[in-house]
VEXZALO-509814 format. One record per residue (C-alpha): residue number from 1; x, z, y. Coordinates in steps of 0.25 Angstrom, whole numbers, always signed. Layout:
BEGIN
NUM_X_Z_Y;
...
***
This chain:
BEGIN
1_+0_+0_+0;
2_+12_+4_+8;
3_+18_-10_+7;
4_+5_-17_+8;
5_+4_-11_+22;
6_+20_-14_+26;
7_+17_-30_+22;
8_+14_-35_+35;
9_+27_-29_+40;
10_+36_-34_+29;
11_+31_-48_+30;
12_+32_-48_+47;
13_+46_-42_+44;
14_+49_-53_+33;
15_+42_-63_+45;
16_+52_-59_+55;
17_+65_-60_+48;
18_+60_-74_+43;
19_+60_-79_+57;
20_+73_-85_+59;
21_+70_-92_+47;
22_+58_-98_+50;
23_+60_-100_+64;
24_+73_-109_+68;
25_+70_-108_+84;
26_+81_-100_+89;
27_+71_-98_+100;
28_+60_-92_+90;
29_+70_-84_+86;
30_+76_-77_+98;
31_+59_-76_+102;
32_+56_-68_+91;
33_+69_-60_+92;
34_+66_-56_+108;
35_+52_-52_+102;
36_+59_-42_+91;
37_+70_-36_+102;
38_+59_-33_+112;
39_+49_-26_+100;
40_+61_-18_+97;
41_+62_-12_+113;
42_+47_-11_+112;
43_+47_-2_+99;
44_+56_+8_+109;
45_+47_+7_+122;
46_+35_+9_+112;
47_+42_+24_+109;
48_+42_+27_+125;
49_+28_+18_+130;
50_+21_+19_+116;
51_+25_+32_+111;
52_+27_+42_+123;
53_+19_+35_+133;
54_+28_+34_+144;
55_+29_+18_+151;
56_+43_+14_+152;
57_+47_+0_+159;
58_+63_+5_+158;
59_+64_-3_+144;
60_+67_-16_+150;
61_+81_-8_+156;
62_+83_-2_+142;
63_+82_-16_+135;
64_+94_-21_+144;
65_+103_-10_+142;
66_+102_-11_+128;
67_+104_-25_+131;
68_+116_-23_+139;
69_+121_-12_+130;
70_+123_-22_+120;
71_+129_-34_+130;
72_+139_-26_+136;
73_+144_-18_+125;
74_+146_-33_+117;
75_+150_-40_+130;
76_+161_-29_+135;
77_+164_-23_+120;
78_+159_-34_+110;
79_+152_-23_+102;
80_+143_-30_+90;
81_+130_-28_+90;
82_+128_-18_+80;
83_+136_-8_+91;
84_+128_-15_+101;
85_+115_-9_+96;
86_+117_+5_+94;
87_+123_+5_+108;
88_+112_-1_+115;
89_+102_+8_+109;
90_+111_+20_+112;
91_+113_+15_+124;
92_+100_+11_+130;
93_+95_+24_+125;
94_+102_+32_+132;
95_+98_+26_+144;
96_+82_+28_+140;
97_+85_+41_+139;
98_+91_+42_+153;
99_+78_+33_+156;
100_+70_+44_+151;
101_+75_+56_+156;
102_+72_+54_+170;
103_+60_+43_+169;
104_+52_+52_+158;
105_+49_+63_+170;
106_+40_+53_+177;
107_+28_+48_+169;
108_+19_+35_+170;
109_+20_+24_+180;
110_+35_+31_+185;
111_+39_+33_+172;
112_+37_+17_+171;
113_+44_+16_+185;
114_+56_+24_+182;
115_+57_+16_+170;
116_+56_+3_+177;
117_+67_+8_+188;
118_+76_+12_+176;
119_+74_-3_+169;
120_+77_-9_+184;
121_+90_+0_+185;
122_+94_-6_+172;
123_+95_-20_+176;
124_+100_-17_+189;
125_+113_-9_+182;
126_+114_-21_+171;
127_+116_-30_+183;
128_+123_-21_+192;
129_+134_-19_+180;
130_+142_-31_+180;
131_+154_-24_+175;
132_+144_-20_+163;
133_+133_-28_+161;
134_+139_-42_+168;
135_+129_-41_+178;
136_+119_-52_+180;
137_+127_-62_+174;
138_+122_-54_+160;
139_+131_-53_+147;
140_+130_-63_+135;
141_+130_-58_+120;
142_+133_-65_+108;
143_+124_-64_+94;
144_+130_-52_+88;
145_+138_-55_+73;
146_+135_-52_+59;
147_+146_-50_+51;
148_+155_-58_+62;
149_+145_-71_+62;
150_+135_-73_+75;
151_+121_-71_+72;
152_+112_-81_+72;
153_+98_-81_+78;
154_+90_-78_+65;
155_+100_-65_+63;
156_+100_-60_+75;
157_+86_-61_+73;
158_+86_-55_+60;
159_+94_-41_+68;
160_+84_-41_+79;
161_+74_-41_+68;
162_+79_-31_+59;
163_+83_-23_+73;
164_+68_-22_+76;
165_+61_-18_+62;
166_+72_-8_+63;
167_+66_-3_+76;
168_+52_-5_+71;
169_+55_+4_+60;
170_+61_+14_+68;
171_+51_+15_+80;
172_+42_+17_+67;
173_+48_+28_+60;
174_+50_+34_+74;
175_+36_+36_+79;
176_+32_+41_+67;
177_+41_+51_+69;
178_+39_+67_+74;
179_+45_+62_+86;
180_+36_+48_+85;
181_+24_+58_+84;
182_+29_+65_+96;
183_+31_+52_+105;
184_+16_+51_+101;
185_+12_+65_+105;
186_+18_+64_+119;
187_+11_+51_+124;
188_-2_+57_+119;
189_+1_+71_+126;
190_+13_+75_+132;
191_+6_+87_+135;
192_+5_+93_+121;
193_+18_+88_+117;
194_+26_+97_+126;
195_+16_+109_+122;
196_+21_+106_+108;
197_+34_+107_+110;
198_+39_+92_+112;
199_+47_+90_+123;
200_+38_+78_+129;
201_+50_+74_+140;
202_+60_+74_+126;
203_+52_+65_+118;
204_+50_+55_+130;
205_+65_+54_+131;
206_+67_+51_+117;
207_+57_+41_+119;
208_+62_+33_+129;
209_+77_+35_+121;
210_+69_+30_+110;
211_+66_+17_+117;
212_+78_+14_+125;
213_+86_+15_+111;
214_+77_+3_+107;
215_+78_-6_+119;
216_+94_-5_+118;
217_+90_-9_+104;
218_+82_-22_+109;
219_+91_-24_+121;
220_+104_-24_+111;
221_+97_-35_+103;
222_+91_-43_+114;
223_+105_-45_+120;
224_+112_-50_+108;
225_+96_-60_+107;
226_+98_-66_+120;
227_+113_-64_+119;
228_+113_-63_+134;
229_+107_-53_+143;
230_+107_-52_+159;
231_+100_-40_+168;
232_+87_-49_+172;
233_+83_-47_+158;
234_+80_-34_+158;
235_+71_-32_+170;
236_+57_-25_+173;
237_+49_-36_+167;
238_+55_-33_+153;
239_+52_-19_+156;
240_+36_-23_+159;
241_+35_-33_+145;
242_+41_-21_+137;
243_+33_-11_+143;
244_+21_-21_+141;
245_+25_-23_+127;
246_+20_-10_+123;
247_+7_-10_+129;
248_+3_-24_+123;
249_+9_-20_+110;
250_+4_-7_+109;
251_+9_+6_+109;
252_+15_+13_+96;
253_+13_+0_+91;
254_+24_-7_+85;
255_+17_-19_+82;
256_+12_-20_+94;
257_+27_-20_+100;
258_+29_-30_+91;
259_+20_-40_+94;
260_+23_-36_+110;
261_+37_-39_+108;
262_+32_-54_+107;
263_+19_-53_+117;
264_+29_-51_+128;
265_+40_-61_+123;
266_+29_-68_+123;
267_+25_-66_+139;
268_+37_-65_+144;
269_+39_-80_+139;
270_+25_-85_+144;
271_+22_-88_+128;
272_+11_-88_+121;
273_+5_-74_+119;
274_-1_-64_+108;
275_-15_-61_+105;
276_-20_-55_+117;
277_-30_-49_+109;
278_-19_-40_+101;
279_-14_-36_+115;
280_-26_-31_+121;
281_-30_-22_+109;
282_-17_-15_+109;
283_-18_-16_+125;
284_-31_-7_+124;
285_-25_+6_+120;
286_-10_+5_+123;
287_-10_+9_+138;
288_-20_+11_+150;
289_-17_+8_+165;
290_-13_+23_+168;
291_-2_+21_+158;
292_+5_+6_+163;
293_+11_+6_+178;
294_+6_-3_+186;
295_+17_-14_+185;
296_+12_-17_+169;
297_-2_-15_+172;
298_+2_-27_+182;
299_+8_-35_+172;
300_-2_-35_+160;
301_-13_-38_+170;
302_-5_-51_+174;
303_-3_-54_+161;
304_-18_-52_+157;
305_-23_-59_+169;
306_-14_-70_+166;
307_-22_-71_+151;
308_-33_-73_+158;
309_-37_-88_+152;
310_-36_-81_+138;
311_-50_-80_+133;
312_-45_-70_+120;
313_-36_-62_+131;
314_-48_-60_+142;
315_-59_-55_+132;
316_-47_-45_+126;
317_-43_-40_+138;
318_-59_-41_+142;
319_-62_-30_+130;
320_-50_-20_+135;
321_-55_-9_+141;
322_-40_-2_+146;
323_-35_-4_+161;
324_-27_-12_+167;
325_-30_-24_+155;
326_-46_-22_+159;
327_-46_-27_+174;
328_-37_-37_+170;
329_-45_-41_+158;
330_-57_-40_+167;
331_-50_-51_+177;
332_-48_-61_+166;
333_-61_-59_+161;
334_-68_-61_+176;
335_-60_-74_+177;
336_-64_-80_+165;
337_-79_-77_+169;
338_-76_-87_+182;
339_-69_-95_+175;
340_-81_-96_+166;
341_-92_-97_+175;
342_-84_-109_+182;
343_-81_-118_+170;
344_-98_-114_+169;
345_-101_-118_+183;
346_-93_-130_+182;
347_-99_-135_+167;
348_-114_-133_+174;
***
């Protein structure tokens, strides 16, 4: 019964290491591999958005010092990439702990500002540091070896897979954890967690520690992917389509990241997207307005307004009944009605 119910994971993890086989594009390829990197940073902000319920737009700034970790410490030292990962993620948690010490005595919408602040004082010291970082002329990688040889596309593919069922493991085992169980009774009441004795500013740290050690993880792997990387990449932007990768996703949902990871690859490429109806079910219960600042309530109106010629999208959004998707929903649905009437007036 066991196995019956772990099928449908085998056979996607089967799926996905058959890839490169099937797919020769080199283009396919690198898409699917950006998709896998970013699902393995979301995995971590999950722990800090999903778990502890605090809004954190600093991962964007996390992501490129990983990144740069990794770039510097093979440009100036030609480490390999196997020392290159264990020092990103020790290193880019280190500085989510320093992140957290001082953002996590704020909460809500200046919690999310001293996090933005923190990701725009990244990219300013990445470009600042030429004697480091080369500036904004960025710093050029090669594929990393294997046994002496370049990796090819499929294996490099092949890590970044393995890399990111290891993660999904991990983040799976850990929340079910005492100290998993513990993130989940300090987003529900902070309250009664302190009068039980858990140390609600302690767990928080952790949390974001927890999540900064997986963006240097992703940034390590995203470095050695685009086998360049430059400071403009590592903007607020990123920050928001992280950030809004756990809400369309899901929280707690590692399928929902998942599926967000190419959702958002998806926009930020002006592609085809996803079922929009998926979205809007898990839209419903992941956040209300009090809980997103203004800048993502901004963001995923535009983008729902922008749907607005989508028959299926409208009459989803139509059903929600959770700000700040309602008014936008309500737009759409107002414009489609004059629309409507118009194509009516016209055919009479």
């Amino acid at each position: 019964m066991k196995l019956k119910a772990q099928l449908p994971l085998l056979v996607a993890i089967v799926a996905l290491f058959c890839l490169p086989l099937l797919i020769q594009n080199p283009y396919y390829i690198h898409l699917a591999e950006t998709i896998l990197i970013y699902t393995i940073l979301l995995f971590g902000l999950d722990i800090v958005v999903g778990y502890v319920g605090q809004v954190s737009l600093g991962h964007a700034g996390l992501f490129g010092i990983g990144s740069y970790t990794a770039g510097v410490l093979f440009f100036h030292m030609g480490w390999p990439i196997w020392a290159t990962i264990p020092a990103s993620i020790v290193v880019t948690a280190i500085f989510g702990g320093i992140l957290a010490l001082p953002a996590l005595k704020v909460v809500g919408p200046y919690l999310a500002m001293v996090t933005l602040a923190f990701g725009t004082i990244a990219q300013i010291l990445i470009n600042e540091m030429t004697w480091l970082t080369e500036g904004p002329l960025g710093i050029k990688l090669t594929r990393p070896e294997l046994m002496g040889v370049p990796m090819d596309k499929a294996e490099y593919f092949w890590l970044v897979a393995g890399v990111m069922i290891l993660a999904l493991i991990a983040i799976d085992r850990f929340v079910k954890s005492q100290m998993g169980r513990a993130f989940e009774a300090l987003r529900d009441s902070p309250v009664a967690c302190d009068c039980m004795g858990v140390s609600v500013y302690r767990f928080k740290v952790i949390a974001f520690v927890i999540g900064a050690g997986f963006a240097g993880l992703a940034g390590c792997l995203y470095a050695y992917s685009e086998q360049y990387i430059s400071p403009n990449t590592y903007n607020n932007e990123l920050a928001v389509l992280f950030l809004l990768g756990i809400i369309m996703g899901g929280r707690k949902s590692r399928l929902g990241v998942d599926k967000d990871g190419e959702e958002w690859y998806q926009i930020t490429l002006g592609g085809e997207q996803g079922n929009d109806a998926t979205i809007g079910k898990v839209i419903g219960p992941s956040f209300y307005a009090d809980e997103i600042p203004d800048v993502i309530t901004n963001v995923i109106n535009t983008y729902v307004e922008h749907r607005a010629d989508d028959e299926s999208f409208v009459d989803t959004y139509r059903r929600l009944g959770v700000t700040p998707f309602k008014e936008a929903a309500y737009k759409n649905a107002k414009k489609k009605d004059k629309a409507e009437v118009k194509s009516e007036s016209a055919a009479s």
